[in-house]
C-alpha positions in Angstrom: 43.1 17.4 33.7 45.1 19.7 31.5 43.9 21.4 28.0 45.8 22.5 25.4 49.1 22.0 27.0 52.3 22.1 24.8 55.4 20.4 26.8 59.0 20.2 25.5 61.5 17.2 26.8 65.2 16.3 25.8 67.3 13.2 26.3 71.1 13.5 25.4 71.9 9.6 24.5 75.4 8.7 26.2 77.5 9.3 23.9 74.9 9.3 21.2 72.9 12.4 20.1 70.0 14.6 21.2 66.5 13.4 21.2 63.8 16.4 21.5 60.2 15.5 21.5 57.2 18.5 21.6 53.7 17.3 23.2 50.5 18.8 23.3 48.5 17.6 26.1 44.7 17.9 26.1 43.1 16.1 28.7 45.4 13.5 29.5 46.2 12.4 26.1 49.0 13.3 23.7 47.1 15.2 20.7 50.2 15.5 18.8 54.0 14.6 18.9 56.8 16.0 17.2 60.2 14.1 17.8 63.6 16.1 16.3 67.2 16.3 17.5 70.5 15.8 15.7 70.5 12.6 15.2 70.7 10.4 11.8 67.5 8.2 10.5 66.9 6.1 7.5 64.8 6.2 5.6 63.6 9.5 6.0 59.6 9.7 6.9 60.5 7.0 9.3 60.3 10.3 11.8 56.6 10.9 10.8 56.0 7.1 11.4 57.5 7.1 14.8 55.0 11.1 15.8 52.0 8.9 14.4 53.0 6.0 16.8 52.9 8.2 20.1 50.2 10.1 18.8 47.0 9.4 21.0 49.0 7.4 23.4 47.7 8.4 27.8 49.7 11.2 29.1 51.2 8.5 31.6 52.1 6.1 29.0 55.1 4.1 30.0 59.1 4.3 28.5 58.3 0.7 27.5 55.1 1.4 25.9 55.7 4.2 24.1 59.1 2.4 22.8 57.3 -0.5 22.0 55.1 1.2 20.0 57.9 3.4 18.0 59.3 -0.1 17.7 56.4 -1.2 15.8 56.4 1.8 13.7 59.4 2.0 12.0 59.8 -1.9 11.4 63.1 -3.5 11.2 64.2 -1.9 7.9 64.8 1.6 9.2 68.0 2.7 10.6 68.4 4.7 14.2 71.6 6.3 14.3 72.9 7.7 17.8 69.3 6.6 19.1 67.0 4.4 19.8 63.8 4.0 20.3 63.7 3.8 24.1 65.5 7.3 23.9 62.4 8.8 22.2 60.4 7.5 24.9 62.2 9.1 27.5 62.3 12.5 25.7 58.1 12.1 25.6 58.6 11.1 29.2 60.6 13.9 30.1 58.3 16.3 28.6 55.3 15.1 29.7 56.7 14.8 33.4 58.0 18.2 33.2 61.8 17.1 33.8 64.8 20.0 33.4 67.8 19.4 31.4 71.3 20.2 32.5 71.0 24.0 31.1 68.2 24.9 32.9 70.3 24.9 36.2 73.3 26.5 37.7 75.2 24.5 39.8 77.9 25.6 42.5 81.1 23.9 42.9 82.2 22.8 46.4 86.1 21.5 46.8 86.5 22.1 50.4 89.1 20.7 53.1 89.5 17.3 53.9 86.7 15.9 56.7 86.3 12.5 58.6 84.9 9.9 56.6 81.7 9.5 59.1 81.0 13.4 58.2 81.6 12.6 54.1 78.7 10.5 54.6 76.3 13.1 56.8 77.4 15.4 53.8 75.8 13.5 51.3 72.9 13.3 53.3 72.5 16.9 54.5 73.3 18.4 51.1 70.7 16.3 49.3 68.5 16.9 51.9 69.3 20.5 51.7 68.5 20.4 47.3 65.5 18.2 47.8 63.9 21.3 50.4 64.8 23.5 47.7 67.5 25.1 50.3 70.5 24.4 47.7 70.7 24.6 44.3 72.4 21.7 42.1 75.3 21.1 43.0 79.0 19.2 42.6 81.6 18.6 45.1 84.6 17.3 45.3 85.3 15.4 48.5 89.3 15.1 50.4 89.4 12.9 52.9 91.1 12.9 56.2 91.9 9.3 56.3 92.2 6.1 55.1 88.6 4.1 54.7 86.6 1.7 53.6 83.0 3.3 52.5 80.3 0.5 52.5 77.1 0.0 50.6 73.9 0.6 52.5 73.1 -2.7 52.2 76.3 -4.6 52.0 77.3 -6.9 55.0 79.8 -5.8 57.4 81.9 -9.0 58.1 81.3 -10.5 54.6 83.2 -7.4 53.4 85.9 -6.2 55.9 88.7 -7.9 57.2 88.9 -6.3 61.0 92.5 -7.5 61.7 93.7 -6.0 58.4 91.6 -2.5 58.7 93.0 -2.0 62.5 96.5 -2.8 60.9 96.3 -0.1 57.9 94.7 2.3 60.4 91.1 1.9 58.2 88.3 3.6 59.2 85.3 2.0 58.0 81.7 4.0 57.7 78.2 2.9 55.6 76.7 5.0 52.8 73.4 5.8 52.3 73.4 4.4 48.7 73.6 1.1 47.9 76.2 -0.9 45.3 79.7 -2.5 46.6 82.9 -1.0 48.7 85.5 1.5 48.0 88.9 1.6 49.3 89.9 5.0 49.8 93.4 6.5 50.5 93.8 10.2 50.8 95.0 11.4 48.5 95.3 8.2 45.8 91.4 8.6 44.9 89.3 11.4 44.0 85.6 11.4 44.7 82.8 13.6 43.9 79.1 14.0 44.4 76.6 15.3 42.4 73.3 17.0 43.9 71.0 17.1 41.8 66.6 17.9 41.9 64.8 14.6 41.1 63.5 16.8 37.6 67.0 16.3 35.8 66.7 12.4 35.8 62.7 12.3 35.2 61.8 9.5 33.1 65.0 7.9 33.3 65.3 4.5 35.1 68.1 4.0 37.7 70.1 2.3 35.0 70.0 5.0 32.6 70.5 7.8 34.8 74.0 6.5 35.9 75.0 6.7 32.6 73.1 10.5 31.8 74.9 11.5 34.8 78.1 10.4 34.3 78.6 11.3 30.3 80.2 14.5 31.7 83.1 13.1 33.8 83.7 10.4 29.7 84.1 13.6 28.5 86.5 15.3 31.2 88.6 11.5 31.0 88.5 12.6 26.9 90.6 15.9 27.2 92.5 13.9 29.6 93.6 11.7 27.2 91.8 8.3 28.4 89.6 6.5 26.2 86.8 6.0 29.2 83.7 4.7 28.6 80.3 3.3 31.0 80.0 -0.3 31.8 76.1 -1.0 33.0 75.4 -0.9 35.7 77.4 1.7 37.6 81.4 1.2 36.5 83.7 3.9 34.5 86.3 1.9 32.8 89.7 2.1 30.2 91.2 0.2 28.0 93.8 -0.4 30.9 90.5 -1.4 33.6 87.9 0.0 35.9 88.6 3.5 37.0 85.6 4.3 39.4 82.5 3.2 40.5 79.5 5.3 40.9 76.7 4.5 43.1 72.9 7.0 43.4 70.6 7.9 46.3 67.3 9.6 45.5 65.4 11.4 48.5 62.0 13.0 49.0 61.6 16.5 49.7 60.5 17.0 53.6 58.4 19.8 52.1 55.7 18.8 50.2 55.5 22.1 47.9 59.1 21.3 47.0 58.6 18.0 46.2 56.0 18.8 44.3 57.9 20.9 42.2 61.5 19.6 42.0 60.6 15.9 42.7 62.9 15.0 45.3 66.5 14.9 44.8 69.2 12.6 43.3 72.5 12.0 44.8 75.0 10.7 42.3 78.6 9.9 43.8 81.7 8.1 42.2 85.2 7.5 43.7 87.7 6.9 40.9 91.4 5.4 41.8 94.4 7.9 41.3 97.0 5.7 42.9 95.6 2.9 45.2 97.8 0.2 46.5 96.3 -2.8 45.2 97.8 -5.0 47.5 96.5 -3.6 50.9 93.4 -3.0 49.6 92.9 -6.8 49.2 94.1 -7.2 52.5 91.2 -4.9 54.1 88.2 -5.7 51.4 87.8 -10.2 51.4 85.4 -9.3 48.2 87.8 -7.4 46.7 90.8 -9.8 47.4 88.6 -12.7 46.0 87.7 -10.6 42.6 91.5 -9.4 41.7 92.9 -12.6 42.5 91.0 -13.6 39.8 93.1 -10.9 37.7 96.6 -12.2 38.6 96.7 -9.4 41.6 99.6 -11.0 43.9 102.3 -8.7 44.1 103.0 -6.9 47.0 103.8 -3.7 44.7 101.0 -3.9 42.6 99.0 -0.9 42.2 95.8 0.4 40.9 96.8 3.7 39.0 94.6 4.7 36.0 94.8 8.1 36.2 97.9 8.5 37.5 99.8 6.4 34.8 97.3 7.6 31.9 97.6 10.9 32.6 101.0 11.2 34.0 99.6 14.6 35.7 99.0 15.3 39.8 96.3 14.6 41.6 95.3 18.2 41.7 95.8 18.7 38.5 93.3 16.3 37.5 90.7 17.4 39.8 91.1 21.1 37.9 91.1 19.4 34.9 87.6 18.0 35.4 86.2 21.2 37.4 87.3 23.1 34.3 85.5 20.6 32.3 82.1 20.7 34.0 82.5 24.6 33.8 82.7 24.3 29.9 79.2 22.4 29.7 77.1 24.0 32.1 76.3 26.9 34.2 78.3 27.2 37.5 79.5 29.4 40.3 82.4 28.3 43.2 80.1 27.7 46.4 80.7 26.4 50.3 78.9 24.2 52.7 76.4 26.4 54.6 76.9 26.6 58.5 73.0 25.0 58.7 74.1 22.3 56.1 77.4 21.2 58.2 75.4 21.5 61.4 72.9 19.0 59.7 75.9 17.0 59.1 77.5 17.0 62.8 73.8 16.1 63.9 73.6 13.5 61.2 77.2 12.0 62.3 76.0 12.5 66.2 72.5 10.5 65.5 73.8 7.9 62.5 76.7 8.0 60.6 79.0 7.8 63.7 76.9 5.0 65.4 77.3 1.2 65.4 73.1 1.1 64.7 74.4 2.6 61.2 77.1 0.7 60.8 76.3 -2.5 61.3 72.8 -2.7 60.2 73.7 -5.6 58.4 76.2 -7.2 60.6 
């Protein structure tokens, strides 16, 4: 039970506007609700309408409740701009679940040296691990890769996916993720991939769906300086007027600690491989799906390539990767960081036990 409590929770809309709610608690019900942010509403004591509405509402009240409710509240006449009602909800959610925005963390940038594909993956693992303990702080990486590969989905089915003649030919190293969605084609060098770490109180009260999207806005607005016009396709793509430029796929953990789950709630992992400069043409040779999905798209030609960022931003590789580093600095805390040597022995273990084993791999044959 908890008396008297006053909670604070934000929600930044995807490319909307912020959404602040401030709830007193007093045993187990919300006593009073006071929603404000930047955002535009018509008419104007619809905002005292949609406090009312939440007002008295369980302290665990749903995201659909409580927007159902709102819903109710302002009727169809009033005018949300750069919100909606479910974005209230989450902002009551996120207070009441005591979630942490973006500024309440500093997160370290990794960009190390290229590694195996089967360690990329024991990465991932260790490192959220290592953020769910409470070992790590948040952080971002930026992965190089050693060689060429095909990274599966956890669930995705090995020969229904990968054509084994045309992998052995391109020298194609195929590994499984811990996260689910579909298969990336990766050439060093013509993609750039990242990882976010991240405790499990930055997404509270956001569903799967719209976390991709809260953790993505800051890469839409890295693409912006850029130059590219990018913008989220549900559920997990990043895509230009020109096509699909990445695809990002989420991972949450438990702490193995319960103290530190308690307080950070788990972790999220949150990775996305964009194409730089992928040959199209092999890639539809190693991946049957995606030869059946571009062939749809008139993708025949032996010289066709897949080269968003490349040809949108006519600048390097490298030069892109700064560009988006440099970007992440602007909106949020950071510091330059490493792997620790416990977190890449994890990793070798990891590879040793899973990653690197045909158990792993073919799990779903």
């Amino acid at each position: 039970m908890r008396l008297g409590v006053t909670v604070r929770g934000e929600y930044k809309v995807p490319g909307g506007k912020l959404v602040a709610a401030d709830v007193e608690v007093d045993d187990q019900t919300l006593t009073a609700v006071r929603i404000s942010g930047d955002f535009f509403l018509e008419p104007d004591d619809a905002l005292e309408s949609i406090d009312r509405a939440l007002t008295g509402l369980p302290e665990d009240a749903s995201v659909a409740r409580m927007s159902a409710m709102v819903e109710a509240a302002i009727g169809p006449d009033t005018h949300l701009i750069g919100f909606d009602p479910d974005a209230v909800a989450i902002a009551v959610r996120r207070a009441v679940g005591r979630a942490t925005s973006w500024s309440d963390h500093t997160f370290e940038i990794v960009h190390g040296a290229a590694e195996t594909p089967q360690l990329q993956m024991a990465l991932d693992q260790a490192l959220t691990e290592a953020v769910a303990d409470g070992s790590r702080g948040p952080t971002l990486r930026i992965w190089e890769w050693e060689r060429n590969a095909v990274v599966i989905g956890s669930f995705q089915s090995y020969r229904n996916e990968i054509d084994q003649e045309a992998a052995d030919r391109y020298d194609v190293t195929v590994v499984r993720r811990i996260s689910g969605g579909g298969a990336m084609f990766i050439e060093p060098g013509n993609t750039i991939t990242y990882s976010l770490y991240a405790p499990g109180s930055l997404v509270e009260g956001l569903s799967f769906e719209r976390s991709y999207a809260f953790l993505d806005d800051w890469v839409l607005g890295a693409l912006s300086d850029l130059g590219i016009a990018a913008r989220y396709v549900p559920l997990n793509d990043i895509t230009s007027p020109i096509g699909k430029i990445g695809g990002a796929a989420q991972k949450r953990l438990a702490s193995r600690d319960p103290e530190a789950r308690n307080k950070l709630g788990g972790a999220v992992l949150h990775h996305v491989t964009m194409s730089y400069d992928i040959d199209a043409n092999k890639m539809t040779q190693v991946l049957r799906i995606g030869r059946e999905k571009l062939s749809d798209k008139g993708t025949t030609s032996a010289n066709k390539r897949v080269d968003p960022l490349r040809s949108q931003t006519g600048m390097p590789r490298a030069a892109v990767i700064e560009a988006f580093k440099d970007h992440f600095r602007s909106r949020y805390a950071t510091v330059d960081g490493a792997i620790a040597d416990q977190e890449r022995q994890r990793a070798e273990q990891l590879v040793a036990e899973k990653f690197g084993a045909d158990d792993w791999l073919y799990r779903v044959p």
